[in-house]
Structure formats: structure tokens, C-alpha cells
TIPA-613242 format. One record per atom (N, C-alpha, C): x, y, z; residue in three letters. Coordinates in steps of 0.2 Angstrom, whole numbers, plus 5000, padded with zeros to 4 digits. Layout:
# TIPA-613242
XYZALA ...
***
This chain:
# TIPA-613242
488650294963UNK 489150254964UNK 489050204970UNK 488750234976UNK 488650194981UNK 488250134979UNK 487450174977UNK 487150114977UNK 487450044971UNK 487650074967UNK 488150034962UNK 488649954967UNK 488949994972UNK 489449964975UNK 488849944982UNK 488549954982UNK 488149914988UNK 487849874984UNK 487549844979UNK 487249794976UNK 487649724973UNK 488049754973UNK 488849704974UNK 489049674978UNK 488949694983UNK 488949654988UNK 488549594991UNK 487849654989UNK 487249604992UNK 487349534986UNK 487349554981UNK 487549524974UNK 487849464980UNK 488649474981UNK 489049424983UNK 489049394986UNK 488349394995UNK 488149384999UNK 487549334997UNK 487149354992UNK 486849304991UNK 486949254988UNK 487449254980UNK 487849224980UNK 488149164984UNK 488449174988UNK 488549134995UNK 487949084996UNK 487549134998UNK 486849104999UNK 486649024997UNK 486749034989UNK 486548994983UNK 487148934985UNK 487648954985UNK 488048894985UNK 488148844990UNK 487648884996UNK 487548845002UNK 486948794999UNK 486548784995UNK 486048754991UNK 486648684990UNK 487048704989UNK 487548624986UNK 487448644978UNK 487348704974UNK 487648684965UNK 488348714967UNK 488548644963UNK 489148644964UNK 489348674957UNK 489548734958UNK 489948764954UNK 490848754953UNK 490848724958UNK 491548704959UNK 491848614953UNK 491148574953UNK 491448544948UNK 491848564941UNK 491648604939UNK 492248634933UNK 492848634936UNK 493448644941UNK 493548674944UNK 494348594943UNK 493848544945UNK 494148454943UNK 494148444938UNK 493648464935UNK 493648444926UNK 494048504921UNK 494348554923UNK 494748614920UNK 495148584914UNK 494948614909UNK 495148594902UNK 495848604900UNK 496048634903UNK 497048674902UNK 497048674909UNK 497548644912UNK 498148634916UNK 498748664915UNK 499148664908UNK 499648724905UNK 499548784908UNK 500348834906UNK 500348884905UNK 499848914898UNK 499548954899UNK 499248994893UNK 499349074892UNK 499849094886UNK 499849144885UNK 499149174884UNK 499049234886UNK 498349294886UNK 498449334881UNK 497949344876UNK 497549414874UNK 497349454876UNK 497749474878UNK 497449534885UNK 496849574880UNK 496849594875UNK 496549614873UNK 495449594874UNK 495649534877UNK 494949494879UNK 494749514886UNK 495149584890UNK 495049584897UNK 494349644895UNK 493749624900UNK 493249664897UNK 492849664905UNK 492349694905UNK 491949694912UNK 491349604911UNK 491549584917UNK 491449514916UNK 490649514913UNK 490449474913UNK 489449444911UNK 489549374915UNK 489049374917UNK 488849294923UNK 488349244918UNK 488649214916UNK 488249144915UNK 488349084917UNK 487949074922UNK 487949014926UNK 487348944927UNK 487548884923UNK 487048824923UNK 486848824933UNK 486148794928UNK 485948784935UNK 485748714935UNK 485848664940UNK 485648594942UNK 485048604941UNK 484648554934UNK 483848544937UNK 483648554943UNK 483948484949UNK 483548474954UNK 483448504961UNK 483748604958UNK 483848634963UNK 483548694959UNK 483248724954UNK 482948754953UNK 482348764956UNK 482148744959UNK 481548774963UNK 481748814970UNK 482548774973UNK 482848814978UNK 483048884975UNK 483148884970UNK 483548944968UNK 483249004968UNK 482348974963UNK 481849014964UNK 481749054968UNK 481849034974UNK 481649054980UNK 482049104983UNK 482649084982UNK 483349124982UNK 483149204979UNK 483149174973UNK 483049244966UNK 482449274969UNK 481849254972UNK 481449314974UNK 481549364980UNK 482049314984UNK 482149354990UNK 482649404990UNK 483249384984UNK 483649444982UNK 483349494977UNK 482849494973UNK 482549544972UNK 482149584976UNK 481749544980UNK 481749574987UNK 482049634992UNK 482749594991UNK 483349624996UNK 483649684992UNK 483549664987UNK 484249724983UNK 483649774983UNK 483049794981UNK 482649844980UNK 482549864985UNK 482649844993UNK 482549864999UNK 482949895001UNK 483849875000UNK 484349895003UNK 484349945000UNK 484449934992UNK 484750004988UNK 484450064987UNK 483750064992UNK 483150124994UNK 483350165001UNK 483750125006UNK 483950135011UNK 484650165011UNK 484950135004UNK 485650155004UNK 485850215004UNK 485150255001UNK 485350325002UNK 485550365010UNK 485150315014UNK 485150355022UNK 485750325026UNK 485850255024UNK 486550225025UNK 487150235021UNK 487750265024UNK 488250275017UNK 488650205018UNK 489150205012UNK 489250165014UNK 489950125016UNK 490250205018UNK 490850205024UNK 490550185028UNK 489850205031UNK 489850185038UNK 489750105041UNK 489750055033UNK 489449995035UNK 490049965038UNK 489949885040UNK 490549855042UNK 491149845038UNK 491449855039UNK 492049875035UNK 492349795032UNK 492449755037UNK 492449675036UNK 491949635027UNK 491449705026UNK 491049675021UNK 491149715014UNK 492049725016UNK 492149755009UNK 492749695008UNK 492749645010UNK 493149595008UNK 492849535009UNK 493049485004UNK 492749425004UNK 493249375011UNK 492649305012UNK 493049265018UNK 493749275015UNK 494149265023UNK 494949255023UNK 495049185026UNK 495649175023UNK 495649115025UNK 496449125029UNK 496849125032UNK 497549125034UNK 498149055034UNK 498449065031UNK 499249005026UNK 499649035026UNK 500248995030UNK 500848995028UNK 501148945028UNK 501748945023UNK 502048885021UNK 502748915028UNK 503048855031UNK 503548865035UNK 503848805034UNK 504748785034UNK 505148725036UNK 504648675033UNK 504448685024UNK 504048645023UNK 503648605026UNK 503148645027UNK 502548615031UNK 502148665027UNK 501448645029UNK 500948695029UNK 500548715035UNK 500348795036UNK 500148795041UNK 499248825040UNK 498948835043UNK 498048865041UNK 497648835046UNK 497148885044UNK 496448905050UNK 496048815047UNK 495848785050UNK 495548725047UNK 494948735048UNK 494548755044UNK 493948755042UNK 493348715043UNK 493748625043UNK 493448595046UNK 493148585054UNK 493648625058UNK 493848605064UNK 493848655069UNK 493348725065UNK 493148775069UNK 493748845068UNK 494048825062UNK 494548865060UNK 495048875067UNK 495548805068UNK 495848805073UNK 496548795071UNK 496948825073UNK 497648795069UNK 498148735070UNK 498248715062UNK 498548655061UNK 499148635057UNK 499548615056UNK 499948615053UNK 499848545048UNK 500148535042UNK 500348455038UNK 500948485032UNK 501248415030UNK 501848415026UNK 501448445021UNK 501948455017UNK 501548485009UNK 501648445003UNK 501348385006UNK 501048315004UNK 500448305006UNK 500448335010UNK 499748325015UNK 499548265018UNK 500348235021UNK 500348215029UNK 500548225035UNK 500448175040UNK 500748215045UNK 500148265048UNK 499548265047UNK 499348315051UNK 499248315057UNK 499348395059UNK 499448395067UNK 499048475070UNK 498748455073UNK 498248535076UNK 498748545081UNK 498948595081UNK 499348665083UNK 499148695089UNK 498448725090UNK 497848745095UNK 497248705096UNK 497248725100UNK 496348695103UNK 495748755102UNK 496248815102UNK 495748875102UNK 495748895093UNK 495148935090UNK 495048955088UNK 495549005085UNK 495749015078UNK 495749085078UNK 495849125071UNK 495749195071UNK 495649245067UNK 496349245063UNK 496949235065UNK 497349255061UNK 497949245064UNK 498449235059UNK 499349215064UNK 499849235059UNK 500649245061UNK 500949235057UNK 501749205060UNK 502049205056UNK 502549135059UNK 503249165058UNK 503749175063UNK 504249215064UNK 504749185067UNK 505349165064UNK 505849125068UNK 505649065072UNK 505249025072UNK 504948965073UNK 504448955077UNK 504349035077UNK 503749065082UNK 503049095078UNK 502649055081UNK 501749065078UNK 501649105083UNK 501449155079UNK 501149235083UNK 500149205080UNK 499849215084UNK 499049205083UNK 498549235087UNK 497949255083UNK 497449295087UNK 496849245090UNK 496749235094UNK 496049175097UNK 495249235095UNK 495249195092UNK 494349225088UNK 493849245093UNK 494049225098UNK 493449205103UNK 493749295108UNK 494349295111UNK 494349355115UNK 494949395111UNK 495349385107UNK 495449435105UNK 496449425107UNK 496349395113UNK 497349385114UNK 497349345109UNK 498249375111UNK 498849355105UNK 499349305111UNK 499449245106UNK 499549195110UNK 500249165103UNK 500849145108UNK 501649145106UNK 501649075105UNK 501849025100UNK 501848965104UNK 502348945096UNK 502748885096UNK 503248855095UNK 502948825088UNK 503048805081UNK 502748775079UNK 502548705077UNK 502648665083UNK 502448615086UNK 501948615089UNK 501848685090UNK 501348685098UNK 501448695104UNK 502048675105UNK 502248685112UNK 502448745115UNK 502548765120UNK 502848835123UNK 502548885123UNK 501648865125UNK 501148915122UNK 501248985128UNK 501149055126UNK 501149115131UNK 500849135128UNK 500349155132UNK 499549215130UNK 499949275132UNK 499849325130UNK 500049395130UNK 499349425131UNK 499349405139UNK 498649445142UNK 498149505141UNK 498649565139UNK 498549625139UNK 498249625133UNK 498049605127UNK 498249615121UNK 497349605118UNK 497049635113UNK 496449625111UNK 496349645105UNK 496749575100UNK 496649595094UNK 495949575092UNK 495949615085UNK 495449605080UNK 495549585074UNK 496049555073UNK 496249515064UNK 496749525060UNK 496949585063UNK 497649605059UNK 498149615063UNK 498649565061UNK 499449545063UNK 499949565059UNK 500549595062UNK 501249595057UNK 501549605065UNK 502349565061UNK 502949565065UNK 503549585064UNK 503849645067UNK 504649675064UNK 504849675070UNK 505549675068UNK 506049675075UNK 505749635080UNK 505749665087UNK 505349615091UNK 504849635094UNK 504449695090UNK 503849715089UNK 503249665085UNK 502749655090UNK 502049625086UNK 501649685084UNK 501249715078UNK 500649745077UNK 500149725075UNK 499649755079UNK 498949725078UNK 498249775079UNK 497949775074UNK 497349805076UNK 496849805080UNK 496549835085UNK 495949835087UNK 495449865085UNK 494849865092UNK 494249895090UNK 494449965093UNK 494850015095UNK 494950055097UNK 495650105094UNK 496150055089UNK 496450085085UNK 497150045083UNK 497750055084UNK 498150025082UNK 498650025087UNK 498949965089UNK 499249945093UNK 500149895092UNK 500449915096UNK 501149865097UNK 501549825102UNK 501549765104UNK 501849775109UNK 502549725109UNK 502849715113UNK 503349665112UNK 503349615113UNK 503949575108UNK 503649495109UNK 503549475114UNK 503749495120UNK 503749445125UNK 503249455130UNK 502949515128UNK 502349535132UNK 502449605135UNK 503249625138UNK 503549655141UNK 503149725143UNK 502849775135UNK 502849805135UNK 502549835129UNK 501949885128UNK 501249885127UNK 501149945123UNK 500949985118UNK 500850045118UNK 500450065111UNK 499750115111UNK 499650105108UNK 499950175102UNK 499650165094UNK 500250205089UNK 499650235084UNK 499050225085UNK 498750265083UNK 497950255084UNK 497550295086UNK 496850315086UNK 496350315079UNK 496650285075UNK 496150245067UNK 496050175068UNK 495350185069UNK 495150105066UNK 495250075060UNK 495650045061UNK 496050005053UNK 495649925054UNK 495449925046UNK 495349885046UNK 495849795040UNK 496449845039UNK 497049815035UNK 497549845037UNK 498149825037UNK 498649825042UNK 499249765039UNK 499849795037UNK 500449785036UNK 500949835039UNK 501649785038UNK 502249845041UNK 502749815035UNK 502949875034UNK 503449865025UNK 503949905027UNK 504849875028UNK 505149925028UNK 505049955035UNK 505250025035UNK 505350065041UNK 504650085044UNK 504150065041UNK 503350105041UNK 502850055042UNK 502350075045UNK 501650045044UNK 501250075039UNK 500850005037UNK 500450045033UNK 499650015035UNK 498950065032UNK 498350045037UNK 497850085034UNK 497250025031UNK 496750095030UNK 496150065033UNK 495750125032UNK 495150125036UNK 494550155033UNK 493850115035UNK 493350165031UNK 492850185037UNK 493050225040UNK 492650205048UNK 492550295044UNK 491950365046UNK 491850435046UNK 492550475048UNK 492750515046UNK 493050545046UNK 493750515047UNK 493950445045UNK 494550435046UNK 494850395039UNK 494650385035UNK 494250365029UNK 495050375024UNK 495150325024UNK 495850315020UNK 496450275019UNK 497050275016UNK 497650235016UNK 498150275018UNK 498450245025UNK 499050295029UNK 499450255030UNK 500250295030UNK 500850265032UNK 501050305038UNK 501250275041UNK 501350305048UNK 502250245049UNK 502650315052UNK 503150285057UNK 503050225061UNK 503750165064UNK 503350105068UNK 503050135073UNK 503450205078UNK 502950225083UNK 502450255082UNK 502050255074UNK 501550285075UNK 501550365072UNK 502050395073UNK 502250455071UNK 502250475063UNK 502450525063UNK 502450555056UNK 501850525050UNK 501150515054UNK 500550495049UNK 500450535044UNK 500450495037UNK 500150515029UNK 499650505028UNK 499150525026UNK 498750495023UNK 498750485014UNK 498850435012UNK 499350415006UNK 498750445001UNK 498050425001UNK 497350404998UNK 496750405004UNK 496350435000UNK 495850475006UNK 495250445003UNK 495350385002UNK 494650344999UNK 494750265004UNK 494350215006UNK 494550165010UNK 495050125003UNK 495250085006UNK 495450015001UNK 495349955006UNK 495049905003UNK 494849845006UNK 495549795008UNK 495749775004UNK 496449755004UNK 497049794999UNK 497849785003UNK 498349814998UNK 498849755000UNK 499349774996UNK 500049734996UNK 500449814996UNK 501049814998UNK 501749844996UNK 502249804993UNK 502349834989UNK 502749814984UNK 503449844981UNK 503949864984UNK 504449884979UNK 504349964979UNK 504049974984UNK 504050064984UNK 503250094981UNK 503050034982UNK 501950054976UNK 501750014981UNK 501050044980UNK 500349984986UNK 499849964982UNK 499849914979UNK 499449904973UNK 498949864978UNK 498049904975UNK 497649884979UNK 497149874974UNK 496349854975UNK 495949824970UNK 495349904971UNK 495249924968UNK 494749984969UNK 494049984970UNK 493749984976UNK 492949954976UNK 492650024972UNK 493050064973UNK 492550134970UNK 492650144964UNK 493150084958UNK 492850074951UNK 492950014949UNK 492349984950UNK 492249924946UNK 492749864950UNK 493249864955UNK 493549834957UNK 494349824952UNK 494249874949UNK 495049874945UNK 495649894948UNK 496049864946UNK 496849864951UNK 497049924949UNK 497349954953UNK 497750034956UNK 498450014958UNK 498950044959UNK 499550074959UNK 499650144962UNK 499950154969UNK 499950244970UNK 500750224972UNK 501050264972UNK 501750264977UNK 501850264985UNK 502250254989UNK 502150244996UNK 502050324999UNK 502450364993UNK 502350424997UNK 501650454995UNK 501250444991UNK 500650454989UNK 500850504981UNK 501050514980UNK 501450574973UNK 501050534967UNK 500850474967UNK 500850454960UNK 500350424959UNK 499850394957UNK 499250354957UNK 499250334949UNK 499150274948UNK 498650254942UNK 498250194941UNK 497950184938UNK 497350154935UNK 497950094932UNK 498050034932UNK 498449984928UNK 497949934923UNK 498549944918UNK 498149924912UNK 498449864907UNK 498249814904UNK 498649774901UNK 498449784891UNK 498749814889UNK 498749804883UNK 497949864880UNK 498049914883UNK 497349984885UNK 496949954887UNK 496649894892UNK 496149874893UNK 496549874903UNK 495549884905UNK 495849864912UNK 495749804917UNK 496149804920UNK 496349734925UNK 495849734930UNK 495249694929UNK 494849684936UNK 495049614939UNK 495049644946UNK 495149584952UNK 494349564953UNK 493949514950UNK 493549484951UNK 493349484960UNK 493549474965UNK 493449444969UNK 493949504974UNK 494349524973UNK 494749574976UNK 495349554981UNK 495249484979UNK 496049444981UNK 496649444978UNK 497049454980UNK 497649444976UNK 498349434979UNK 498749414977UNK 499449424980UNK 499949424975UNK 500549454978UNK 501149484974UNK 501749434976UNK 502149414972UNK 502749344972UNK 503249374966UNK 503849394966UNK 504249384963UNK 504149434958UNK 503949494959UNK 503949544954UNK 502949514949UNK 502749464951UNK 502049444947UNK 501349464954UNK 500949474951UNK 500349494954UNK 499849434951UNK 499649414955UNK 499149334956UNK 498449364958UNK 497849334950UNK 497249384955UNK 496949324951UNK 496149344953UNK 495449284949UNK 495349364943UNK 495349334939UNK 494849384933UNK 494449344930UNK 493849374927UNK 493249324925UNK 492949354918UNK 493549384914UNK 493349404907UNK 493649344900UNK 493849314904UNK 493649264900UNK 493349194897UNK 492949204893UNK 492649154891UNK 492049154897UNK 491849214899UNK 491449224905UNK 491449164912UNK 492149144912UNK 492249114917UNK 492849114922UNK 493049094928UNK 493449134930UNK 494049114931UNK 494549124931UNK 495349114930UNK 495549134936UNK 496349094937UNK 496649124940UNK 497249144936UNK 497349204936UNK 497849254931UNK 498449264935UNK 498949264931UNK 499549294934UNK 500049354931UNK 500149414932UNK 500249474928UNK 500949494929UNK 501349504924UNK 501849524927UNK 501949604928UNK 502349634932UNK 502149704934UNK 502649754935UNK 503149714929UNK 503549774924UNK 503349764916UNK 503049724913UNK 502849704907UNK 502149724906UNK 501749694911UNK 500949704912UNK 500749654906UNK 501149584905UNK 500749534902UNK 500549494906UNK 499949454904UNK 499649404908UNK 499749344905UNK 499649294910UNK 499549214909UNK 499149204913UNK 498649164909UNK 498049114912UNK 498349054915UNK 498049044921UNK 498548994925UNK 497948914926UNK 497248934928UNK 497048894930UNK 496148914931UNK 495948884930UNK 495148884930UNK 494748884936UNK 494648944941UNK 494348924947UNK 494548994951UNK 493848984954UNK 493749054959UNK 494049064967UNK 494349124969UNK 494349104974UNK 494449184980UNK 494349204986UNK 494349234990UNK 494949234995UNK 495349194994UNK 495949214997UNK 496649174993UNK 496949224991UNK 497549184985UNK 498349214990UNK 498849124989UNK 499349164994UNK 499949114990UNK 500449154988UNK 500849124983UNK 501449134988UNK 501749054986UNK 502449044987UNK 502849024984UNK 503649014984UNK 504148994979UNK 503748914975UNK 503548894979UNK 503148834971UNK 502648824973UNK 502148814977UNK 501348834978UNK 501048874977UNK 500448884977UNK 499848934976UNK 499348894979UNK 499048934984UNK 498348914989UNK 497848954988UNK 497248924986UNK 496648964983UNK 496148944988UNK 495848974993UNK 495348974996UNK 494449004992UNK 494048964994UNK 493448994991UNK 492948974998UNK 492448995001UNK 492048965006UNK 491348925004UNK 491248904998UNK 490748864998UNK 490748814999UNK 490148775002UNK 490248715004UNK 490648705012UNK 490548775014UNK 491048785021UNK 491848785020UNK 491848795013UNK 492648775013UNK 492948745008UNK 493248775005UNK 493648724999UNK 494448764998UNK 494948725000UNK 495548725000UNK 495948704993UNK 496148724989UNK 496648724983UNK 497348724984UNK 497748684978UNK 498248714979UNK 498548684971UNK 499048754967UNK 499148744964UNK 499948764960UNK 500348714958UNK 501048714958UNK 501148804954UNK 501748824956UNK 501748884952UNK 502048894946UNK 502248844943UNK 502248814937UNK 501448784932UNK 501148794937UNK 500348784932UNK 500048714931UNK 500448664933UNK 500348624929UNK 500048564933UNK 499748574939UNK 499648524944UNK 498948554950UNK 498248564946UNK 497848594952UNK 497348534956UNK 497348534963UNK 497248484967UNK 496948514973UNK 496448444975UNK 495948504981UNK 496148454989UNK 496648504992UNK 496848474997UNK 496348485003UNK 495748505006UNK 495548515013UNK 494748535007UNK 494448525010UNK 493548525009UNK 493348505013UNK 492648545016UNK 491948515019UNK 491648485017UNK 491448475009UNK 490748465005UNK 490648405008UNK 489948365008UNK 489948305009UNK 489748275001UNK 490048235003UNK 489948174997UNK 489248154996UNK 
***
């Protein structure tokens, strides 16, 4: 199973690789055949198969590509046995993150153009207005207040969503992951998990697990980690207190949802999971006896619907929308992506090729548009 799940990756890494070549896989993506809503056959969910055209005038790049990953995967998945692969970077059990929030009708994100600094624009996409100067890993946006991580050192810095009325909160040394309750900030580091108050005031840490995901739902944290012996999905008390270990296996990314943590399973084939928040119930989620793979291991939850990429059909990749008391689907839109984040009428699809490609698509279905790219013309 390891070597299985470590070939997958390198698969996705190099992957990446290829698309820095410039084939543009993302043409289809503009030319998408259906715009509509499309009911699903669920009955077509199957383990995807890769069929992918190749640009004549890049087949000799790709060449070269294809022998170094054969190269690489015979190397790696020889070594894999001595490396496990809890102990790899944790970070590379998810694909790039891109961070969105929609606020007071605006949109806010990491600008990928611009060193991934943050920005704001209407949701016409004008108006734009850079927010920081600095860098950063991650933010979230709480009573008119932008809580954000600077990429470079790690503080967490207060400021207005104008910009204005910027406070460093000195003491603080995150690593990517943010949540906000009451007038507590959480965030992880490289030493464990951490809270402190919004104003700076005061500091303290809530637990000794390297988490590498990190949400606060309700009265609790939740947090898992794939670090040797700490290896799994916990709910813990805000202070910390009364830790569960829910699932004793990593999970790369989760949601909470309604009393469930539905997460994407890297140790089978990347298929969606459901356990309870107390741990008592677990299952495998299925639409119609067939199982639901998250392509790409992104997804998001709006409204009682779960938003993923699936790529079984027509061996190309969708973006899907399941509902998660019914478990029917609808095909929504033609296109891949590594960070999906749904709100009352949007949907924002991120993918990193090309350094970057920003989507956005009505949650009605009927209007997909590429608002922010690198690529060069």
C-alpha cells in the first residue's frame, strides 16, 4: 500500500512538472461542452484511466520528462521501503493551496501573481487593491478583521480589510494553519499547536502534536497529523484538553460537517470517508454501490453538498457536486483543480499550472470564467 501511495505522488509531482512545459491541458477547460447542470449516472463512477493528447511540438520535452520519471519512480519505490511514508513531509500529502475568501462582497486571495501577497477585488473583478506588501501562507477574515500568516517568518499580523490598522502579534510563529473563535486565534506550528488572543495579549500553547490541518468546529478543535507516533485525527477541548484520537491513520485534508469529518482517504485510492466527531462510526461513502474518488483530494462542503474533481468520467475531470443526504450527483463543469472553495453563488477553483490559474464558477453552473492567470500568452 505504501509503495502504491508513494507512486502517486511522485506521479503528481511530476505531473506538475509537464505542465511547466506549457501543454496546455487547461484549453478544454475554455472550450467545456456543457455549461449546464447535468444530472449523473452514478453508475459511471469507476477508478479513473489517464488519457491525455499530447502537443506535437512538445513531444520531445515530454520525452525527456517520461524518462526521468521512470527513472524516479523505480528509484523512489526501491527506497520506499527504508523510508515510511508517515515520516515524509506531511505538506506532500496535499496538492498546492491556494487561500479565498469572499467578504462584504469583495474577494480576497493569495495573488499568485504578485508573490502570493494579499489582495482584494469586487466580484466583477475590479477595484483591485493589494492588502500587504508581505507575503503570505494563509488568512482568515473575522469581523472586518484579516487575521494572516507572513510566509517569510511565520507572525500573524491583524489588519482592517482595507489594509489599514496593520498589528504583528510578535510572539506568534505560525506554519499555515489558522482558525478563529471567540477572541481566540489558532494556529499551528512547527512545535505543536498553539492559541492566543486577538489582541496579542496572551499566549499559550494546547498541544504537543505536529498538526499538519487544523480547524475549530463548535466547542472543539480538530487536527491531524502524520508525524511517528502521533499519527492521526484528534479532537481536543479549545484548551487543549480532553484529546480523542478520533482515527489513528493521517488524513490529508477534512471538513466538519453537522456532527461527521468527511475526509478524502489517501490509504484507499483517495475515496471519500465519513467517521463521527466522536470516532463510533466510520464509513466508506458510496453513490449508487459505487465509490466516490476525490481526484485531487480537494473539496468543500456548502449547504448540505460536498464539491470534489472526479475524473471517471469520460476519463476526464469534472467538477462534481454530491448531495450528502441523498448521495446523488451532478456534473457541474469540466476542469481540474487543487483547491475548491464554495460560497452562496460562487465557486473558486484553483490549479497551479502555468504558476497559476484562478476559476471561478457560478453555483448555478452556468457561467465558468478564468479570472487571475500567470500563463503567458
Amino acid at each position: 500500500m505504501k509503495k502504491r501511495i508513494a507512486e502517486k505522488k511522485i506521479l503528481s509531482m511530476l505531473s506538475t512538472a509537464v505542465d511547466n512545459l506549457e501543454v496546455d491541458v487547461w484549453d478544454k477547460i475554455v472550450n467545456s461542452r456543457k455549461n449546464g447542470l447535468e444530472e449523473i449516472d452514478s453508475s459511471y463512477i469507476e477508478s479513473p484511466k489517464q488519457t491525455k493528447m499530447l502537443v506535437p511540438g512538445r513531444i520531445a520535452s515530454i520525452a525527456v520528462v517520461c524518462i526521468f520519471m521512470i527513472i524516479g519512480i523505480y528509484a523512489i519505490l526501491n527506497i520506499s521501503v527504508l523510508i515510511p511514508i508517515k515520516n515524509l513531509n506531511p505538506n506532500m500529502y496535499s496538492g498546492p493551496f491556494l487561500a479565498i475568501s469572499e467578504y462584504d462582497n469583495r474577494l480576497f486571495f493569495q495573488n499568485f501573481k504578485d508573490g502570493r501577497k494579499l489582495y482584494s477585488m469586487d466580484l466583477d473583478g475590479n477595484n483591485i487593491l493589494k492588502i500587504s506588501n508581505e507575503s503570505i501562507s494563509n488568512f482568515i477574515i473575522y469581523n472586518d478583521d484579516i487575521y494572516c500568516i507572513n510566509s517569510d517568518n511565520g507572525k500573524i499580523a491583524v489588519l482592517k480589510t482595507d489594509g489599514t490598522h496593520e498589528k504583528v502579534l510578535e510572539n506568534t510563529n505560525a506554519n499555515g494553519n489558522i482558525a478563529f473563535f471567540g477572541d481566540w486565534i489558532f494556529y499551528t506550528a512547527n512545535d505543536g499547536i498553539y492559541r492566543i488572543k486577538s489582541d496579542g495579549s496572551y499566549k499559550e500553547k494546547i498541544s504537543d502534536v505536529f498538526a499538519h490541518t487544523l480547524c475549530v468546529y463548535g466547542e472543539n478543535v480538530y487536527f491531524s497529523s502524520s508525524n511517528e507516533n502521533q499519527e492521526g485525527l484528534y479532537k481536543a477541548g479549545l484548551d487543549g484538553k480532553n484529546v480523542v484520537r478520533i482515527y489513528d491513520k493521517a488524513v490529508s485534508s477534512f471538513s466538519v460537517y453537522e456532527n461527521n469529518i468527511y475526509f478524502s482517504n489517501i490509504y484507499d485510492n483517495y475515496c471519500l470517508y465519513r467517521i463521527t466527531t466522536d470516532g463510533s462510526k466510520i464509513e466508506k461513502l458510496k453513490s449508487n454501490g459505487k465509490d466516490i474518488l476525490i481526484s485531487t483530494g480537494a473539496f468543500d462542503i456548502f449547504n448540505g453538498e460536498i464539491y470534489f474533481i472526479n475524473e471517471s468520467f469520460e476519463n476526464t475531470s469534472y467538477l462534481v457536486k454530491m448531495d450528502l443526504d441523498t448521495a446523488n450527483l451532478t456534473k457541474l463543469a469540466e476542469i481540474e483543480a487543487t483547491t475548491i472553495k464554495v460560497f452562496e453563488k460562487n465557486i473558486y477553483l484553483y490549479h497551479p499550472s502555468y504558476n497559476g490559474r484562478l476559476y471561478r464558477l457560478s453555483t448555478y453552473g452556468n457561467s465558468l470564467e478564468e479570472i487571475l492567470s500567470n500563463k503567458k500568452e
